[in-house]
ROSE-338846 format. One record per residue (C-alpha): residue number from 0; z negated, x, y. Coordinates in steps of 0.2 Angstrom, whole numbers. Layout:
N
atom resi=NUM	z=Z	x=X	y=Y
...
END
This chain:
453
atom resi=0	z=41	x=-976	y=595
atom resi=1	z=34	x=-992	y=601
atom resi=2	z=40	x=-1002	y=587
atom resi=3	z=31	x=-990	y=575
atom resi=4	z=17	x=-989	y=585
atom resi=5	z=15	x=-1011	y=584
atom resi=6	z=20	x=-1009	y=568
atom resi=7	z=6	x=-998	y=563
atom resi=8	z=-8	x=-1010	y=573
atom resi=9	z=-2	x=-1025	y=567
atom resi=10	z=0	x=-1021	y=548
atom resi=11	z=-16	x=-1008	y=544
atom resi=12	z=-30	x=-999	y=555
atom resi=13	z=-31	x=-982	y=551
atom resi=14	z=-34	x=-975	y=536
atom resi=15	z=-53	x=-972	y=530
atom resi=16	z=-54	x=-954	y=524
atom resi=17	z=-41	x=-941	y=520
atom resi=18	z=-41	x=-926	y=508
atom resi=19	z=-34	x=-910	y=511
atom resi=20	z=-31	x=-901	y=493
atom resi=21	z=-35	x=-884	y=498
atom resi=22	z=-46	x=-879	y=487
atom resi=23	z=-47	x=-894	y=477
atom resi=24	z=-43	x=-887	y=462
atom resi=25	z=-25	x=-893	y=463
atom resi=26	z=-19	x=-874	y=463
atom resi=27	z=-4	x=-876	y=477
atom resi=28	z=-1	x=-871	y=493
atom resi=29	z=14	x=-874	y=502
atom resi=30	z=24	x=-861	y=516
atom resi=31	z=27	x=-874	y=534
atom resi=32	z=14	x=-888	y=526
atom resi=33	z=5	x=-903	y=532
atom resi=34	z=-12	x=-900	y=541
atom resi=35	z=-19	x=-915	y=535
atom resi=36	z=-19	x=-925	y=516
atom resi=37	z=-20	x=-945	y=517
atom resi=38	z=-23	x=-953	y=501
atom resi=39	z=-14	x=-968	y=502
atom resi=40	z=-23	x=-986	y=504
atom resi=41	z=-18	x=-990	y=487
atom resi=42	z=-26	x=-976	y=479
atom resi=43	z=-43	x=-982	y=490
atom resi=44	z=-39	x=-999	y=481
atom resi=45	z=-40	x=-1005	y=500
atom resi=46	z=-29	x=-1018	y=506
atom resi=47	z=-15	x=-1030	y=496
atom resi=48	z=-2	x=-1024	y=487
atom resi=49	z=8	x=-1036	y=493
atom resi=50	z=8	x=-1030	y=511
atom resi=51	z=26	x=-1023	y=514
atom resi=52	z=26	x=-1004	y=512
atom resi=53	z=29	x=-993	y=527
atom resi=54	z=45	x=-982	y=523
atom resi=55	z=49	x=-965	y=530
atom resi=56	z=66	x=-958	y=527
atom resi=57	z=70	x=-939	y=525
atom resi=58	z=89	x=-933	y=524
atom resi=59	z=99	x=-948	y=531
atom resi=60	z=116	x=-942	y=530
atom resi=61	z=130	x=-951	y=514
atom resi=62	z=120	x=-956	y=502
atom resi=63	z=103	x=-951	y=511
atom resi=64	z=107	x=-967	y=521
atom resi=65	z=112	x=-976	y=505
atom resi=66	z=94	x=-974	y=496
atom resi=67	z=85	x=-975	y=515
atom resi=68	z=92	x=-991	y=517
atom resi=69	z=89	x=-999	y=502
atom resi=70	z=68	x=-992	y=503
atom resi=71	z=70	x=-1002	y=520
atom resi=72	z=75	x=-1019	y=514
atom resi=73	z=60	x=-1020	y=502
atom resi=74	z=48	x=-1011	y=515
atom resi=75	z=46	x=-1008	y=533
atom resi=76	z=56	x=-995	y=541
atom resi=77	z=44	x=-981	y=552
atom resi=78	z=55	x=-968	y=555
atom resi=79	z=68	x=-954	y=549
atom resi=80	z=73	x=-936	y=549
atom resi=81	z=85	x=-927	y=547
atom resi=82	z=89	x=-908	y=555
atom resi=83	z=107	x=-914	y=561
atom resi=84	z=102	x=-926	y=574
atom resi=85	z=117	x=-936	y=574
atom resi=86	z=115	x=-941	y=556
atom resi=87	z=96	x=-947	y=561
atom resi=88	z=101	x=-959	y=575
atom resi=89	z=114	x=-965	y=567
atom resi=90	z=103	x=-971	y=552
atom resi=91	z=91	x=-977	y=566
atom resi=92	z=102	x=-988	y=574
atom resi=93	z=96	x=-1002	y=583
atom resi=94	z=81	x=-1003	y=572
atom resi=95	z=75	x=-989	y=585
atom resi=96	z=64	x=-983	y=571
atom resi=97	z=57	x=-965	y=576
atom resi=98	z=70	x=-953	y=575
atom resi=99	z=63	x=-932	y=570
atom resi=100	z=73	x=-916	y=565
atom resi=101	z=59	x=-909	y=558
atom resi=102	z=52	x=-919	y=544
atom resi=103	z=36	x=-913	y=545
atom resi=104	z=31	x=-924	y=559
atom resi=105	z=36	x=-937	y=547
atom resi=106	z=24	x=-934	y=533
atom resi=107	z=9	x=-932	y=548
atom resi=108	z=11	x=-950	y=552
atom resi=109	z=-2	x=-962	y=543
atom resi=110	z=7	x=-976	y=545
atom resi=111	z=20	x=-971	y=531
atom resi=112	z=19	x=-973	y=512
atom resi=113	z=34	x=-971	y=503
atom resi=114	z=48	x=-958	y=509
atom resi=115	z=64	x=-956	y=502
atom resi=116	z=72	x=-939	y=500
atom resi=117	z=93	x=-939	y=501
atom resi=118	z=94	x=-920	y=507
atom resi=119	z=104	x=-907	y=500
atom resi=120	z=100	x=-900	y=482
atom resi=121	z=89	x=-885	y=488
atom resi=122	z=78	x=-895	y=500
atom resi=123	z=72	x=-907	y=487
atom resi=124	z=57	x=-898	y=480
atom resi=125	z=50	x=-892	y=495
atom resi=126	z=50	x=-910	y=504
atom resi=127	z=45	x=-917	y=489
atom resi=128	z=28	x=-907	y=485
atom resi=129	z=26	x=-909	y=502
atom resi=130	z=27	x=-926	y=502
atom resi=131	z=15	x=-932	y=487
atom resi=132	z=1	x=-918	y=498
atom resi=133	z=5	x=-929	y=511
atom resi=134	z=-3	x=-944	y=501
atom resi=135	z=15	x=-951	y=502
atom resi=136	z=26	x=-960	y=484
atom resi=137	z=43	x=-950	y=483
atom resi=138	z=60	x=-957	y=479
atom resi=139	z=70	x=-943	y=477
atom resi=140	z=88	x=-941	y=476
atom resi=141	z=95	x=-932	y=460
atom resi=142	z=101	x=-919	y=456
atom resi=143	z=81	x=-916	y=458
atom resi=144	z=79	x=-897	y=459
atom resi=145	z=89	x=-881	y=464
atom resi=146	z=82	x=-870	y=449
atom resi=147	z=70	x=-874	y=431
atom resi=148	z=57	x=-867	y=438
atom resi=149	z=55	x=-880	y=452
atom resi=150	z=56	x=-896	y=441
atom resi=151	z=42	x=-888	y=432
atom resi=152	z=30	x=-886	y=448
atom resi=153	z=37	x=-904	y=454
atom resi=154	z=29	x=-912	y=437
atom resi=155	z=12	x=-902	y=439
atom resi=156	z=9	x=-908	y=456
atom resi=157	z=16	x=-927	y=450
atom resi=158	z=2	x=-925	y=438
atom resi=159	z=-12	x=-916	y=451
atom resi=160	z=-9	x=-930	y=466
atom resi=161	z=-6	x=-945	y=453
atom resi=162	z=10	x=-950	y=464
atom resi=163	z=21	x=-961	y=459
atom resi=164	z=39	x=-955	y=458
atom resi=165	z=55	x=-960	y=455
atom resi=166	z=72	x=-949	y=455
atom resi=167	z=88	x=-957	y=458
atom resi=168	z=97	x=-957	y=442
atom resi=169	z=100	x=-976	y=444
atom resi=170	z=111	x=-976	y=429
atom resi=171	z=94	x=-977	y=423
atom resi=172	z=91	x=-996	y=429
atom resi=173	z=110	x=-1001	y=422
atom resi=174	z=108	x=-1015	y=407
atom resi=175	z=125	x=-1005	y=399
atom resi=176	z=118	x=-988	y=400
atom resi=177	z=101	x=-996	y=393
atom resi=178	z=110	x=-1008	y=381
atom resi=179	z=118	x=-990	y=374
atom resi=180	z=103	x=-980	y=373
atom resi=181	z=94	x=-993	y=363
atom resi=182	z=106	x=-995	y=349
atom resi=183	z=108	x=-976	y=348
atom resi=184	z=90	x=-973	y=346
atom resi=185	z=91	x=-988	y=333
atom resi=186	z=97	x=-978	y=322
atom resi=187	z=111	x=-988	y=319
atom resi=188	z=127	x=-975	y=323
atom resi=189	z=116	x=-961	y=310
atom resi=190	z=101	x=-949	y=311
atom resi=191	z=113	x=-934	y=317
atom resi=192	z=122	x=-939	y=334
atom resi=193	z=134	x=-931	y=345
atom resi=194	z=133	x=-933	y=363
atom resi=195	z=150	x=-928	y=374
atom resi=196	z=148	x=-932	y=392
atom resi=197	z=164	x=-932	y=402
atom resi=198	z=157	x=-930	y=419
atom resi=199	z=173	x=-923	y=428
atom resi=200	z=181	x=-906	y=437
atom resi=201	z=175	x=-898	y=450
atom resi=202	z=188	x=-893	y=466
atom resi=203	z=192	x=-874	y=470
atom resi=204	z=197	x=-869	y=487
atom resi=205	z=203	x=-854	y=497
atom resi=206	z=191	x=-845	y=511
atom resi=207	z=184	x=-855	y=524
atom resi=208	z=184	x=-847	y=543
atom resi=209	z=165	x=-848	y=551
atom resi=210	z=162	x=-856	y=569
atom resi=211	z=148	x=-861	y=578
atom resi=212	z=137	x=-875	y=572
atom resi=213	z=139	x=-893	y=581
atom resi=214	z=126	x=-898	y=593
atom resi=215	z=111	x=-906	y=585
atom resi=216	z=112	x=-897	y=571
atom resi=217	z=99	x=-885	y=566
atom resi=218	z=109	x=-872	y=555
atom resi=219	z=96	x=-862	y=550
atom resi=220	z=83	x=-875	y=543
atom resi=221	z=97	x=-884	y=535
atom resi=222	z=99	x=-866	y=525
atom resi=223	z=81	x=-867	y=522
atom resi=224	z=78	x=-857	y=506
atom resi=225	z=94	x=-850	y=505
atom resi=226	z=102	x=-833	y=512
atom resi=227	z=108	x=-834	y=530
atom resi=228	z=126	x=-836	y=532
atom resi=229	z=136	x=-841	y=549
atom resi=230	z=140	x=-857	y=548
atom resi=231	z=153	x=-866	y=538
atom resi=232	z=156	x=-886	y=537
atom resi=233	z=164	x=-885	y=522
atom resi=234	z=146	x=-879	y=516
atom resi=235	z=136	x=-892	y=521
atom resi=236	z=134	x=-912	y=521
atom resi=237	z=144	x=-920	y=507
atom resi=238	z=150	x=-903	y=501
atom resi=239	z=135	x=-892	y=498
atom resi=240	z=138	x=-896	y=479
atom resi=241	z=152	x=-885	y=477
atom resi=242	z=141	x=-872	y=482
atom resi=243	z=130	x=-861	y=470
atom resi=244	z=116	x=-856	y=483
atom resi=245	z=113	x=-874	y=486
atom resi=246	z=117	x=-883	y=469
atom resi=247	z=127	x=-882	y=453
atom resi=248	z=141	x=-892	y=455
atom resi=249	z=150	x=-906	y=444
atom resi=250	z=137	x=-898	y=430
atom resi=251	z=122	x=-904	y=440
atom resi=252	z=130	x=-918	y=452
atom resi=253	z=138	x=-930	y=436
atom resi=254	z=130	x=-920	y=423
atom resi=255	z=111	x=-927	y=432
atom resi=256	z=119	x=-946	y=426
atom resi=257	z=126	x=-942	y=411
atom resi=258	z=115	x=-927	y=404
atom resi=259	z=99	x=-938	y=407
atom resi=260	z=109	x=-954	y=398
atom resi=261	z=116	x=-942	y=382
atom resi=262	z=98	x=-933	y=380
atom resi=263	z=88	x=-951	y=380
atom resi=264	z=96	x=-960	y=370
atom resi=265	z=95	x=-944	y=356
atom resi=266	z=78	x=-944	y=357
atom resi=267	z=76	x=-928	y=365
atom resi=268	z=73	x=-935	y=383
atom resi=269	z=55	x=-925	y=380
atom resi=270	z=60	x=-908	y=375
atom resi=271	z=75	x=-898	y=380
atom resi=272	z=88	x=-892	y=367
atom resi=273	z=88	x=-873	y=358
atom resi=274	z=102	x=-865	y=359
atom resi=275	z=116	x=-867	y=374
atom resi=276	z=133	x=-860	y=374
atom resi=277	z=148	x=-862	y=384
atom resi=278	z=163	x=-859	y=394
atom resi=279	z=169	x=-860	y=413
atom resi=280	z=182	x=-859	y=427
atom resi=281	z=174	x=-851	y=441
atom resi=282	z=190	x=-847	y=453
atom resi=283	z=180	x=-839	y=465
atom resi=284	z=170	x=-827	y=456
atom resi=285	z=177	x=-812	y=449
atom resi=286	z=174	x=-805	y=432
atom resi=287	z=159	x=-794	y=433
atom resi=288	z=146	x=-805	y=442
atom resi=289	z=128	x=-803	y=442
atom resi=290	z=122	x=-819	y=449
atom resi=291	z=103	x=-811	y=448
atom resi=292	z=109	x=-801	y=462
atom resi=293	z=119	x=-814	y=469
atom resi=294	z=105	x=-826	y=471
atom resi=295	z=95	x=-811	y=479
atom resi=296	z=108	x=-808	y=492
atom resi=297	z=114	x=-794	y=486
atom resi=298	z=131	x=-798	y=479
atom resi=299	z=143	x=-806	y=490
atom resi=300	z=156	x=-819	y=484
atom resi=301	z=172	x=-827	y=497
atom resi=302	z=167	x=-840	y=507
atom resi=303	z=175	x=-852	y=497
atom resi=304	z=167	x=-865	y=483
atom resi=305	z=162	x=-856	y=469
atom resi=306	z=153	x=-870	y=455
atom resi=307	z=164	x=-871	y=440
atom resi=308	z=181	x=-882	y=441
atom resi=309	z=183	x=-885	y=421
atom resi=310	z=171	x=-881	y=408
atom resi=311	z=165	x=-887	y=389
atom resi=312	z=146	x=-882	y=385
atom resi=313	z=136	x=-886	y=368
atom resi=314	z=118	x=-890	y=370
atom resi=315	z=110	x=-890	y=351
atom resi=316	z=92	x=-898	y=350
atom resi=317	z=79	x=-893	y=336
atom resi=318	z=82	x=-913	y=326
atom resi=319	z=101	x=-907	y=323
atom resi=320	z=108	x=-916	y=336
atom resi=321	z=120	x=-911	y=349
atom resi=322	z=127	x=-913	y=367
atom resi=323	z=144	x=-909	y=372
atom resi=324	z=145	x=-907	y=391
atom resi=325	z=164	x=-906	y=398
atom resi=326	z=174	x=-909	y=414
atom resi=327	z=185	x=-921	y=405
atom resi=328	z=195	x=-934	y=401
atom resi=329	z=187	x=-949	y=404
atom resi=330	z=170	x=-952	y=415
atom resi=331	z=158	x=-958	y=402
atom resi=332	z=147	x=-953	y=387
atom resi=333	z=152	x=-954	y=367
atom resi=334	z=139	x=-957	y=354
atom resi=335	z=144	x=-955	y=338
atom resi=336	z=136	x=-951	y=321
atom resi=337	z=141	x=-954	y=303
atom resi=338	z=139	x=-972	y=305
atom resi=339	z=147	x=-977	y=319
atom resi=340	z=151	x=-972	y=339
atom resi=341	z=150	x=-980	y=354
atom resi=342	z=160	x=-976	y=371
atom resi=343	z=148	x=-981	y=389
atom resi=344	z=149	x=-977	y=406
atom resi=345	z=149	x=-988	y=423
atom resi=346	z=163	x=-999	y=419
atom resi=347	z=158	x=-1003	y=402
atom resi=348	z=152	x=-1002	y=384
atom resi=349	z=162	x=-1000	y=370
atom resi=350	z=166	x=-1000	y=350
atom resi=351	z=160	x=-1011	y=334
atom resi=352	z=142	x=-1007	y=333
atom resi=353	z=140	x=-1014	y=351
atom resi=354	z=149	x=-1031	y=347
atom resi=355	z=140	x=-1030	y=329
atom resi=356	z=122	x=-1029	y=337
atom resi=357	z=126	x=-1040	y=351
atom resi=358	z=129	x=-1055	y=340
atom resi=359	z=117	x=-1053	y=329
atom resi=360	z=101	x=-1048	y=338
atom resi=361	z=102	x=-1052	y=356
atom resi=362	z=80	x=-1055	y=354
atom resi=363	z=80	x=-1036	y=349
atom resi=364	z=92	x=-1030	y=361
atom resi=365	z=81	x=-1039	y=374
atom resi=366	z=65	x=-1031	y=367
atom resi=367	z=70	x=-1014	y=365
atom resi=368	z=79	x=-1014	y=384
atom resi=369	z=61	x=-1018	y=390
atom resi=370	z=54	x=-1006	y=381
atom resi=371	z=65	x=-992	y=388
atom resi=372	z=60	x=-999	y=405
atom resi=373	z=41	x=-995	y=402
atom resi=374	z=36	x=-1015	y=400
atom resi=375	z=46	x=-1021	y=415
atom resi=376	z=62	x=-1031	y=416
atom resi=377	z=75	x=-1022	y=421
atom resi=378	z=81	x=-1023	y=442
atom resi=379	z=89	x=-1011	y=455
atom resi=380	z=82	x=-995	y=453
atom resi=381	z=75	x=-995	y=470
atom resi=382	z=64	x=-1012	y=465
atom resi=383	z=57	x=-1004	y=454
atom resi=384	z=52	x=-989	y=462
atom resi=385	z=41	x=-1002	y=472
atom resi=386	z=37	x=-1011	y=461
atom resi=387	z=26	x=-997	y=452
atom resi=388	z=20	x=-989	y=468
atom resi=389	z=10	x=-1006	y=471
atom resi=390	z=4	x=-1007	y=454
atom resi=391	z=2	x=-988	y=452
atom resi=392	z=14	x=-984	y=435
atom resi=393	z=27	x=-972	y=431
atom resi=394	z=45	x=-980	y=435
atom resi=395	z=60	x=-978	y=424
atom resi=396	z=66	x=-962	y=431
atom resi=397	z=51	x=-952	y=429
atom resi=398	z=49	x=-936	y=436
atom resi=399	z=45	x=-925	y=418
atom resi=400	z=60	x=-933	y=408
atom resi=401	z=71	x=-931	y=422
atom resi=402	z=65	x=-912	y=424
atom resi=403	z=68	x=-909	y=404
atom resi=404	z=87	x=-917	y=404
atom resi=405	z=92	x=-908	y=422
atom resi=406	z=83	x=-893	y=413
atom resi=407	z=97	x=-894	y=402
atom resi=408	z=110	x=-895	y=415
atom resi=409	z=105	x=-880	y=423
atom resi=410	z=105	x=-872	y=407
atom resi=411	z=123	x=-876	y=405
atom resi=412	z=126	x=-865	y=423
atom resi=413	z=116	x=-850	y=419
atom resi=414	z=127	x=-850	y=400
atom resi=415	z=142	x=-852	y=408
atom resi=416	z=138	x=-838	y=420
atom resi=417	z=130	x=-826	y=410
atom resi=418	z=144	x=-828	y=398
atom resi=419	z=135	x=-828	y=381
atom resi=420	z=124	x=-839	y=370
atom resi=421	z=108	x=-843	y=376
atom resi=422	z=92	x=-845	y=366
atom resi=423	z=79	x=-859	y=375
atom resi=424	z=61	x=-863	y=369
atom resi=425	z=58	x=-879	y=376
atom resi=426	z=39	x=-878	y=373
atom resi=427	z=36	x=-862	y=384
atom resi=428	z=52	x=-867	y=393
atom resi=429	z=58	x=-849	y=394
atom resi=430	z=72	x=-840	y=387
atom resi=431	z=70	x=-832	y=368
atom resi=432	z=72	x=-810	y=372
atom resi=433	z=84	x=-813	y=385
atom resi=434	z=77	x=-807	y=402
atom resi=435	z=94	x=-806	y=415
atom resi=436	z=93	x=-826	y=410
atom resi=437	z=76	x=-829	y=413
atom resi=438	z=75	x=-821	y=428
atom resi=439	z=87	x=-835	y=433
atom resi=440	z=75	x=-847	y=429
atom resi=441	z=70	x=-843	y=450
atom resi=442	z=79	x=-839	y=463
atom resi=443	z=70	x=-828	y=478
atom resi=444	z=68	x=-840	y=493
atom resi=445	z=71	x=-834	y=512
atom resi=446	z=54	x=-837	y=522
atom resi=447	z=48	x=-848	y=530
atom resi=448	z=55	x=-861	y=522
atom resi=449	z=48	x=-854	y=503
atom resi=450	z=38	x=-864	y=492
atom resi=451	z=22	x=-855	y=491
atom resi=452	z=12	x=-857	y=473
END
C-alpha cells in the first residue's frame, strides 16, 4: 500500500527495460503466467548491491512465516500472499505490507527482488518457475517438488534465467552436518560407505468428514494442480504432507534433510543411485493399488492420510555405496565404512573419527568446511541466500543437487508403491524397461493451474 508505494520511490526508480521470454529461446511457457519479465537491477549491473533487497513472500502460513520472516530482517518487506487470507494478514501485521491471495500480483510488482516460497509441496514448482520469469531470486522451501519430473524443469529454467536459488534444506548451513560430510568424503571412515537415515514414522488416521471451506480461504486454488476434492482441514496447512496428491510424507518431509545430508557426504550429491528397493506401511491403501491411476483420478482411496507410517528402503549408487532410508529409531544419519562410523543429526556429532580429526586438524577441518560452502564462511542459511543474490553465485543449497538427492526420495515412494525393485539411470533420469514406474515420474495436472512446457 502506501508503505510499498514510498518504499519503492525512495529506494529505486523504475526499472530500465524488461524481457519477456516468449520466444527467447528459453523453451517455457507457463498456464496463469506473468504478463511482463523484469530483469532484476542486479543483472543490469545498475545500482549498489548493498542497497537493502525488496522481499515478497508467497505462502505465509507455519513455516511459510518462519523463512518470510527471516528474508525480511535482512531485506525490506513489500508485500505477501497467500490464498487463505487470514494466514496473509496475519504475517502482515503491523508492518501493513501489501496483503494478495493471488500471488501473481505479487510477481507483477517491480519493486520486489527476492520472494520466498513456504507453500505446500504441490505449489512449489509452479511459483517458483514463475518467479525466476518474473526476474525475481527464489528461496524455496523443501521438500522442493511434487514429482522428478518437475526438479528437472526447475534446474533447466535456473540455468535459462541465470536465477539465483536457494532451497531450504538448512541442515545445509549446520557446521555439524558440514563438520560430518567433510570427514566422510575424506576418506577417512573407508571408500565403501553406508548411509542409514532415521528420519522418523509417519501418523495413520481414520476417515475425515468434509465441510465447507472457512471464509478467506480459496479451496480450489489452494488444490491447484491436484484432483478436486470438497474440503477437508485435515488436508491442508500443516497437514498436507500426509497426503500423497500433495506430497510424500515422512520420505520427502525428513527424508529432504537427511537424504540430501547421506547422499553429499557419499559423493553422489551429482548423480542419483541405481537401483531402489524397499518396503512400506500404507494403512490406508489397500493391496491392489495402482497409483498411475490414482494420481489420474481414477482410483479412489478414504479420505484419510495415506503416505507411509514405517518403512526401510535401499538406495545402491554406481561407486558401491549405499543409503539406508528408514522410519526409525533415532533422528539422525550413520556413516560408516570399513574404517570407522560416525553418528550426526541436529543435536550433535558422534564417534572416534570425529574426536580423532578434531584434534588433530582443526586447519583442514576449517578448510574443507569452506569448501563445502562454495568459498564462503559458513552463516544462517537465509544469509547466505543473500549474500549470493548480491554477488550473483550459486548458494549452498543449490537447486540441481537438491533435485538429484530429493530425486532419490521420491524414488524411495514410487519403490515402495509399486512394490518391487526399481532400476534408475541417473544420466537419462528415467527408469531401466520398467514403464508403470516411469509413468510416475509426472503426475497429470488439473487445469489451470498446470505447468505448461
Amino acid at each position: 500500500m502506501s508503505t510499498a508505494k514510498s518504499s519503492k520511490s525512495s529506494r529505486r526508480g523504475f526499472l530500465k527495460r524488461s524481457v519477456v521470454y516468449a520466444g527467447s529461446g528459453l523453451g517455457v511457457a507457463v498456464g496463469l503466467g506473468v504478463p511482463h519479465v523484469w530483469v532484476s537491477r542486479y543483472a543490469l549491473g545498475g545500482q549498489s548491491p548493498n542497497e537493502r533487497l525488496g522481499v515478497g513472500c508467497i505462502g505465509v502460513g507455519g513455516r511459510g512465516s518462519g523463512i518470510g520472516n527471516q528474508a525480511c530482517q535482512l531485506g525490506v518487506k513489500i508485500a505477501c500472499a497467500d490464498v487463505d487470507r487470514r494466514h496473509a494478514e496475519r504475517f502482515a501485521g503491523k508492518d501493513r505490507c501489501e496483503v494478495y491471495t493471488d500471488y501473481r500480483k505479487l510477481l507483477e510488482r517491480k519493486d520486489i527482488d527476492v520472494v520466498t516460497i513456504g507453500t505446500p509441496d504441490h505449489w512449489h514448482t509452479k511459483i517458483a518457475v514463475e518467479a525466476m520469469l518474473a526476474g525475481k531470486d527464489v528461496y524455496c522451501e523443501k521438500p522442493l517438488t511434487l514429482t522428478i519430473d518437475e526438479g528437472k524443469l526447475i534446474c533447466r529454467v535456473v540455468k535459462q534465467t541465470k536465477r539465483v536459488f536457494q532451497v531450504g534444506t538448512q541442515q545445509r548451513s549446520d557446521r555439524k552436518f558440514l563438520t560430518a560430510v567433510a570427514i566422510v568424503r575424506s576418506g577417512r571412515l573407508g571408500k565403501v560407505l553406508k548411509a542409514t537415515c532415521s528420519i522418523g514414522s509417519g501418523p495413520s488416521s481414520q476417515e475425515f468428514p468434509t465441510s465447507d471451506p472457512p471464509a478467506g480461504l480459496d479451496w480450489d486454488f489452494w488444490l491447484g494442480q491436484c484432483p478436486k476434492v470438497p474440503y477437508t482441514p485435515q488436508r491442508c496447512h500443516g497437514n498436507f504432507r500426509w497426503w500423497l496428491e500433495y506430497s510424500g510424507g515422512k520420505i520427502t518431509d525428513w527424508g529432504a534433510h537427511h537424504v540430501d545430508i547421506a547422499q553429499w557426504g557419499i559423493g553422489c550429491e551429482n548423480t542419483g543411485p541405481i537401483e531402489i528397493e524397499g518396503k512400506g506401511e500404507f494403512p490406508n491403501i489397500p493391496e491392489k493399488f495402482d497409483p498411475v491411476a490414482f494420481f489420474a483420478g481414477k482410483f479412489k482411496l478414504p479420505n484419510a492420510y495415506n503416505t507411509a507410517t514405517q518403512f526401510h528402503i535401499d538406495l545402491r549408487f554406481a561407486n558401491g555405496s549405499t543409503i539406508h532410508v528408514q522410519h526409525g529409531p533415532d533422528n539422525g544419519i550413520w556413516f560408516e565404512g570399513e574404517q570407522g562410523r560416525i553418528f550426526v543429526n541436529r543435536g550433535r556429532i558422534t564417534g572416534k573419527p570425529v574426536e580423532e580429526m578434531i584434534e588433530a586438524d582443526k586447519q583442514w577441518l576449517a578448510e574443507e568446511i569452506r569448501k563445502l560452502y562454495k568459498g564462503k564462511e559458513p552463516t544462517s542459511h537465509m544469509a547466505n541466500f543473500f549474500a549470493c543474490v548480491k554477488d550473483r553465485s550459486e548458494p549452498v543449497s543449490d537447486v540441481f543437487s537438491h533435485h538429484r538427492e530429493l530425486t532419490s526420495c521420491h524414488l524411495c515412494n514410487i519403490a515402495m508403491l509399486l512394490k518391487r525393485k526399481l532400476r534408475w539411470d541417473p544420466v537419462k533420469e528415467d527408469f531401466i524397461g520398467d514403464q508403470q514406474a516411469s509413468a510416475l515420474l509426472a503426475r497429470p495436472q488439473r487445469q489451470p493451474y498446470d505447468i505448461k512446457v
